[in-house]
N, C-alpha and C positions, 0 to 999 in steps of 0.2 A: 599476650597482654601482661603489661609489669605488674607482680601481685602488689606495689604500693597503692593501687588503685584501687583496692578490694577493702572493703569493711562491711562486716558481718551485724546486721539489724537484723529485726523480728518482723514478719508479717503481722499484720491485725491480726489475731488467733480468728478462727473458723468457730465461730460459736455457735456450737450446736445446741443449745436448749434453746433455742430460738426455734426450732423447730416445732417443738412443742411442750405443753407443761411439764418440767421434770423437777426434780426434788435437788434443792443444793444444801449440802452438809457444809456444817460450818464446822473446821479443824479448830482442835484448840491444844493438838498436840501428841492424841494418841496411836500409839501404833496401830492401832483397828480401825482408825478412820478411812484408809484403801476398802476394807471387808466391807465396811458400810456400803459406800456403792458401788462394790461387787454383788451384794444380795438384792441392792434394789435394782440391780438392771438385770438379774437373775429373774427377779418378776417380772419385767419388762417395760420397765419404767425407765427413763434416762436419768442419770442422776450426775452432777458435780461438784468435785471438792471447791472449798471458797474457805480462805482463811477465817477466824471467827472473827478480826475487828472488820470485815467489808464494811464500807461506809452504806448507809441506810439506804441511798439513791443507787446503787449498784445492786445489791440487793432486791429493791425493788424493779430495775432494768431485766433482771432475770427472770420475771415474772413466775416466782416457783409457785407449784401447787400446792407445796409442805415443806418444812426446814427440819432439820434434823442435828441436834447440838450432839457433837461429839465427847465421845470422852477426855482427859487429858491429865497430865501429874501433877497440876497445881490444887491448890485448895483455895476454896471461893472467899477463905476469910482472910487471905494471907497476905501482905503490902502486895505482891505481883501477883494479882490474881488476874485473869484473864477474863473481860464480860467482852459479850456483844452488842452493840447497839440495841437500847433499853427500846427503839423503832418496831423492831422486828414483831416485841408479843402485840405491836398494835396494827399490824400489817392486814390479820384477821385470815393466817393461815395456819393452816393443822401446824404446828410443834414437837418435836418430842425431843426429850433429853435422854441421852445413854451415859449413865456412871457421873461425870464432873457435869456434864449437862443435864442431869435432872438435880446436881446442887445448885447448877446456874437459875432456873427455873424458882426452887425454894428461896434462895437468895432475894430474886429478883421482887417472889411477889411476897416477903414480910417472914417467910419462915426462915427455921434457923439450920447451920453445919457445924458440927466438929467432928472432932479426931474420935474415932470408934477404938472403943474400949479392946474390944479386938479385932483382928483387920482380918477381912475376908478374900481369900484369892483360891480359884479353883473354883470348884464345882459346889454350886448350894440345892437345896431343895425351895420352891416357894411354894407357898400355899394364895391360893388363887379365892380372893371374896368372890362370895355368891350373893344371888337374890333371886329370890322366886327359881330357885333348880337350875339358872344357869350362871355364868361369870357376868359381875354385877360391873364389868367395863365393856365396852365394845371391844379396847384392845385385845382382849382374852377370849373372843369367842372363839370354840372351839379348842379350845387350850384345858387339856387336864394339870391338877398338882404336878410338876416335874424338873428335871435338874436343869439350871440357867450356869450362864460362868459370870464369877466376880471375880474385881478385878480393880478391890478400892480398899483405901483407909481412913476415908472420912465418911459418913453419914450423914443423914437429915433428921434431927433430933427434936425439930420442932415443925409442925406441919404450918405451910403457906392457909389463912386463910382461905376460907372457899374452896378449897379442896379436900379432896377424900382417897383413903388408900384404898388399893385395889388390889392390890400383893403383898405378901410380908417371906421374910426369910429367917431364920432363929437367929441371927445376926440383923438383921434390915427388918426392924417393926415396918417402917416406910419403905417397901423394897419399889416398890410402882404406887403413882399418885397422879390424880388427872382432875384438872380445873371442872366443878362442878356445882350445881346451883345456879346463880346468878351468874357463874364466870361461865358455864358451863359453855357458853356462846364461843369462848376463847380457842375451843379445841387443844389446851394443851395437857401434855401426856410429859409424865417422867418415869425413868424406869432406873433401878443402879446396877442391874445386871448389863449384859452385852447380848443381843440377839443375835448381833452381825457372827458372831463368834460361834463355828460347827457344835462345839459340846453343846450351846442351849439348845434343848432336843427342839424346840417348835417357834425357834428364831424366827425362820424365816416366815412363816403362819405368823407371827407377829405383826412383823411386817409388813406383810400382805393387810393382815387386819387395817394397819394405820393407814396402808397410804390408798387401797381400794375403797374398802366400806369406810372409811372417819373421812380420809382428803376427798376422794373419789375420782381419783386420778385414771386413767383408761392405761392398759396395760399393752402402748403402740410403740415400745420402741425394739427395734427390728435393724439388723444387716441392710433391709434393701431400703429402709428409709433413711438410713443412715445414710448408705452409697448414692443415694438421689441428693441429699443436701449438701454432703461432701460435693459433689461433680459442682454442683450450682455455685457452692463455695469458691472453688480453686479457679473457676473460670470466673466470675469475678474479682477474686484475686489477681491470678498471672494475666487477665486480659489478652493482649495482643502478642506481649512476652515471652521470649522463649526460656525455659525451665533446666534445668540438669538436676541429675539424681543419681548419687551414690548405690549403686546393688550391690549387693554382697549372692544374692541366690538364697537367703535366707529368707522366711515367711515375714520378716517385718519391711525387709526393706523391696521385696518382690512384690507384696501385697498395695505398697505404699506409691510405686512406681505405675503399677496396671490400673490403680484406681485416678490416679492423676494422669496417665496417657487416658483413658477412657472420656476425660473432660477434655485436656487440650490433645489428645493426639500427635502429630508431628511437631509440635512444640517441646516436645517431651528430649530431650537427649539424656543415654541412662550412659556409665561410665561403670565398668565393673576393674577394679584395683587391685592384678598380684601382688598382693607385698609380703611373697616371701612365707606367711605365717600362716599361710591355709590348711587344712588336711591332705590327704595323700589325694593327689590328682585334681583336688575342687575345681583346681580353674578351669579345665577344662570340659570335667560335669557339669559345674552351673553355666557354663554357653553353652551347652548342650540343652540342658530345661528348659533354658531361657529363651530359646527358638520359637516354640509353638504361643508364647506371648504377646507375639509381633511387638515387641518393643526393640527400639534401632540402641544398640548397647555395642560400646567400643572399650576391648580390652586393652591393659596400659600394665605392661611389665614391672613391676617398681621394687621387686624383689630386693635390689643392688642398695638404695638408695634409703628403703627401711632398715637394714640388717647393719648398713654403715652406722645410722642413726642409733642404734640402740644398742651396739657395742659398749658393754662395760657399762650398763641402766641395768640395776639388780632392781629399785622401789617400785613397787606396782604400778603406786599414784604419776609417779616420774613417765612409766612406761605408756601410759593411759594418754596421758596429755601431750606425750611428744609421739606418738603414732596419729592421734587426731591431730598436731597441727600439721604432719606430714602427708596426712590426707588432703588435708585443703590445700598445701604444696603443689602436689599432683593434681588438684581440681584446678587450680590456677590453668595450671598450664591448658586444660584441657577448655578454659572460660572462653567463648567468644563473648557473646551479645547477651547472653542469657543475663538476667536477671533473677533467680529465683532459683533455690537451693532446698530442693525433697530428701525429708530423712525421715526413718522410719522410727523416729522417738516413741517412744509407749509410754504407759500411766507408772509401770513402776519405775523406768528412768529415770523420770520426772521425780518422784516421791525420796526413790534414794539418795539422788544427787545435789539437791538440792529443796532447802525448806521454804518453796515459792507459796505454798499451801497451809502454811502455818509451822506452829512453835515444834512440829514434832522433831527430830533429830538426824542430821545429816549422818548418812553413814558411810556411802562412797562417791566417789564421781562417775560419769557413766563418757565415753567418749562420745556419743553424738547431744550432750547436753551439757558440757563442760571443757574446756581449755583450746575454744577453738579460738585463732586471733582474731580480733576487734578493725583489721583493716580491711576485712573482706565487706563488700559492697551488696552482696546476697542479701535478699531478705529469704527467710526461713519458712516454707509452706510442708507444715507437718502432719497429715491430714487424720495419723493416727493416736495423735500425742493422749486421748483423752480414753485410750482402750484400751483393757485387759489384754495378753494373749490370747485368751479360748473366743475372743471378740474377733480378734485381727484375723484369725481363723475362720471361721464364721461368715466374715467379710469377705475374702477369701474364695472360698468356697461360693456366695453370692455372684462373685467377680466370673466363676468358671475357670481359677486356677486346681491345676492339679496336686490332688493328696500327695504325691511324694514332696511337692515344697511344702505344703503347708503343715504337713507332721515333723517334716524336719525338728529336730532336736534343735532348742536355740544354741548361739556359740555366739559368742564375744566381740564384740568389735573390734576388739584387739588383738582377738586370734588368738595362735596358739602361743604369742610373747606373756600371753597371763597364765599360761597352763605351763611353760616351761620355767617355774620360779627361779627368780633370783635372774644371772645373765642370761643373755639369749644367742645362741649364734648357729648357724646352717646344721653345723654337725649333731645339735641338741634337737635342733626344732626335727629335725630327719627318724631321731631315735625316737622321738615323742609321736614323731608321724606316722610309722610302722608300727607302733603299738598299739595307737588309738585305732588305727584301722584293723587290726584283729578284734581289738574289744567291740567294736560298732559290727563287724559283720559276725563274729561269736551271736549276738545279742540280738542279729536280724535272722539268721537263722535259724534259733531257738524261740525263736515266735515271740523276744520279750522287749524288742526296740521300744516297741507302739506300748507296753503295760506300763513304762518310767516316763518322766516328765523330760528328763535329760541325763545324759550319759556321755562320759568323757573319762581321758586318762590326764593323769598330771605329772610332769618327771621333777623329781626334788631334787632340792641344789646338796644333796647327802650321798653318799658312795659306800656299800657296807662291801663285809667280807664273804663271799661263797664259794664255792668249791665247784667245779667245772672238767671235768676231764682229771680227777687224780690231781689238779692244779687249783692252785689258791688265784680267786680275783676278785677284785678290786673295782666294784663298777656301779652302774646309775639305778638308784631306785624309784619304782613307779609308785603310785599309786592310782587307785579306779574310785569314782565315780557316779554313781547312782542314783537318783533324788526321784521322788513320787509328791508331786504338786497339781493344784487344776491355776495357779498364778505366776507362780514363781515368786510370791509374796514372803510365804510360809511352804516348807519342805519338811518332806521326812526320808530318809537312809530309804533306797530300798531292797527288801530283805531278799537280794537273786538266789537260786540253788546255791548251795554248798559244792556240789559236783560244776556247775557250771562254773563257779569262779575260781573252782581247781583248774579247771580243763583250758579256760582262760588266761592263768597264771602259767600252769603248763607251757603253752603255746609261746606267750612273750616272751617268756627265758630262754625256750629252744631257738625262735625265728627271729628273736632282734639282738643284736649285737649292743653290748653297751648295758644291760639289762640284767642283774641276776638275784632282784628282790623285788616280789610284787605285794601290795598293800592295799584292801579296802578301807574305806573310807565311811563311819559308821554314826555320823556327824551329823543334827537336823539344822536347820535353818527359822529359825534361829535357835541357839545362841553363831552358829555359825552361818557363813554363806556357803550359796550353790557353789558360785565360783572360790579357788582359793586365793586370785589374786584380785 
């Protein structure tokens, strides 16, 4: 089929709070607004992002059972200041504001913001009003005096009529405030700390507080009612139609594929694509896992045809978008009748690659959510688009896929063209291959695979001087890898034996050629990425 025929559109998105009451966060920019509904589906609540101008009738189409105004870097008094439709406080559901969202709040109903004399970031103490021996909010019950995180430099300097403070911090007179009295009917709650954020010790009890006991939301959202509405979804999507899906053997796009065979079945064709950039052996492991799935998956050599393409592509960005549109090359080919295009996009693909969510900040592109061409005829069914990792997993596991896919360490869509920086070419990707594969089985038989988030080697476009046999050389430096996360949101380094990544280092200098300086990597995320390209 001539790929001029193809252009690439979007399915109706599968929307899942339809399913039942969930809480949509309104972005207005900040980096924490992911965290937010990670903790609210942590209680088990479904929750989704929605930028903050949603028009009022969308909003209201979601039917939330509680809204939640995110934080963000603007100031409420400033010409670009960001509101929400002034609809929302009259919708007549629970509120709450975190950081610029409880100045949205004071704003909105008469009180006043500025610039704080001194600006608070890290770790504060608050002190929690009382009345009659316990916390004189609902939000706080159970909540002693304890450290919250801030994360602002403007304050509310003048209280909203009808409301009353219920927190303070030696910085934030007004650290928490909740419509009360005559508004008290309003339900709305501000807070300038971050719950969503691990350092407030009793965040998530916060939370719980608002959206159980204040909304009184039921705590149903679950894997297997997920994968009931998914299935019901995608067969009224793809209908009659038959479907293709990119697999990699990796937990997002194996997971993504079994849940949409599970609806259409034989409708399903999965397409698994060597291109050259895999680890040592992949292709032939993942048709191996990929057996006991009964999914009908046809391997496609395409080693030749990547490796031509990205001769002499040192930019990451460059690399990213010409391996994804060379994907869909090879889909072409593989297109009959199908109509309908499965990828296993996640929530933070989505968040980093694009600011579809609101004002917060693009930071990279991701290949199954950017630089595919506009000629292709596929509409897009991505059933996971709206789900954490430790969710897809989960899922997963619901589905009766096996733990060795679903712990798999994520990797790249790009492979290993972003772990061999700068050019890419058989000889490099080969050295990088033999080293990653000692590091990964080091790391599996030291019991410490399953303890890190993800783990990988990286070979630098650098060459130092070492010494080899009484001989001087001249050759590639690696470095390793390690990251401890539950999102892959935010990461921390992590801290492996000192013996082990001697013995590690050891190894790759003795057993791969090409090799003879090895380097950890001691970097969190942020200020850096997991990946380094």
């Amino acid at each position: 089929m001539s790929s001029a025929r193809h252009q690439m559109t979007t399915a109706k998105p599968l929307n899942t709070c339809t399913l039942m009451h969930s809480v949509l966060v309104l972005d207005f920019g900040s980096q924490y607004t992911q965290l937010i509904a990670r903790r609210i589906r942590e209680i088990g609540i479904y929750s989704e992002i929605v930028p903050y101008n949603t028009p009022l009738e969308k909003i209201r189409g979601h039917n939330p059972g509680a809204i939640i105004l995110s934080g963000g870097p603007s100031s409420v008094y400033g010409e670009s200041a960001f509101h929400p439709d002034e609809g929302i406080f009259r919708l007549g559901v629970p509120i709450l504001g975190i950081c610029y969202g409880l100045q949205v709040i004071a704003a909105h109903f008469g009180g006043a913001v500025d610039a704080s004399a001194k600006q608070e970031f890290g770790r504060a103490r608050i002190r929690i009003e009382q009345q009659n021996g316990a916390a004189a909010s609902m939000l706080f019950k159970d909540i002693p005096d304890s450290d919250v995180w801030m994360s602002h430099g403007d304050k509310v300097i003048r209280m909203p009529e009808g409301f009353s403070v219920t927190a303070s911090s030696g910085n934030s007179e007004m650290c928490a405030i909740e419509a009360t009295g005559s508004k008290a009917a309003l339900k709305v709650y501000g807070l300038q700390f971050h719950p969503e954020v691990q350092h407030t010790l009793y965040g998530k009890q916060l939370l719980t507080n608002f959206l159980i006991d204040i909304a009184g939301l039921k705590p149903d959202w679950s894997p297997k009612g997920f994968i009931e509405h998914q299935i019901e979804e995608i067969r009224k999507t793809a209908g009659n139609d038959t479907v293709i899906c990119g697999i990699s053997g990796g937990v997002d796009s194996t997971v993504a594929a079994v849940l949409v065979s599970r609806a259409i079945g034989k409708q399903l064709h999965c397409v698994f694509v060597d291109n050259g950039l895999l680890r040592k052996n992949e292709a032939k492991k993942v048709m191996q896992a990929l057996k006991p799935l009964g999914l009908s998956v046809n391997l496609v050599d395409a080693e030749e045809i990547f490796l031509k393409r990205l001769k002499n592509v040192a930019s990451p960005e460059k690399k990213r978008k010409l391996i994804g549109r060379t994907f869909i090359h090879i889909f072409e080919e593989q297109i009959h009748e199908e109509k309908f295009l499965v990828q296993g996009t996640l929530y933070p693909d989505v968040i980093e690659s694009v600011s579809v969510k609101g004002p917060s900040e693009t930071i990279k592109s991701h290949h199954n959510v950017g630089g595919l061409p506009k000629r292709m005829k596929l509409k897009l069914i991505e059933p996971l688009r709206e789900l954490f990792k430790d969710e897809v997993r989960a899922v997963g596991r619901e589905l009766g896929i096996a733990e060795d896919i679903l712990m798999r360490h994520p990797f790249p869509g790009p492979g290993l063209a972003v772990r061999v920086l700068g050019s890419v070419n058989k000889t490099r990707l080969d050295i990088l291959r033999d080293a990653d594969e000692i590091f990964l089985e080091e790391l599996k038989s030291g019991n410490l695979y399953h303890h890190v988030w993800q783990a990988f080697s990286v070979l630098l476009p650098v060459q130092s001087v070492g010494v080899m046999g009484d001989k001087r050389t001249y050759e590639n430096v690696l470095a390793l890898r390690a990251v401890e996360s539950s999102d892959g949101m935010t990461a921390d380094w992590a801290h492996l034996p000192h013996d082990f990544l001697s013995h590690v280092s050891n190894r790759i200098i003795n057993e791969v050629r090409g090799i003879n300086r090895v380097a950890y990597d001691i970097s969190s995320k942020p200020p850096a990425t997991i990946e380094w390209e």
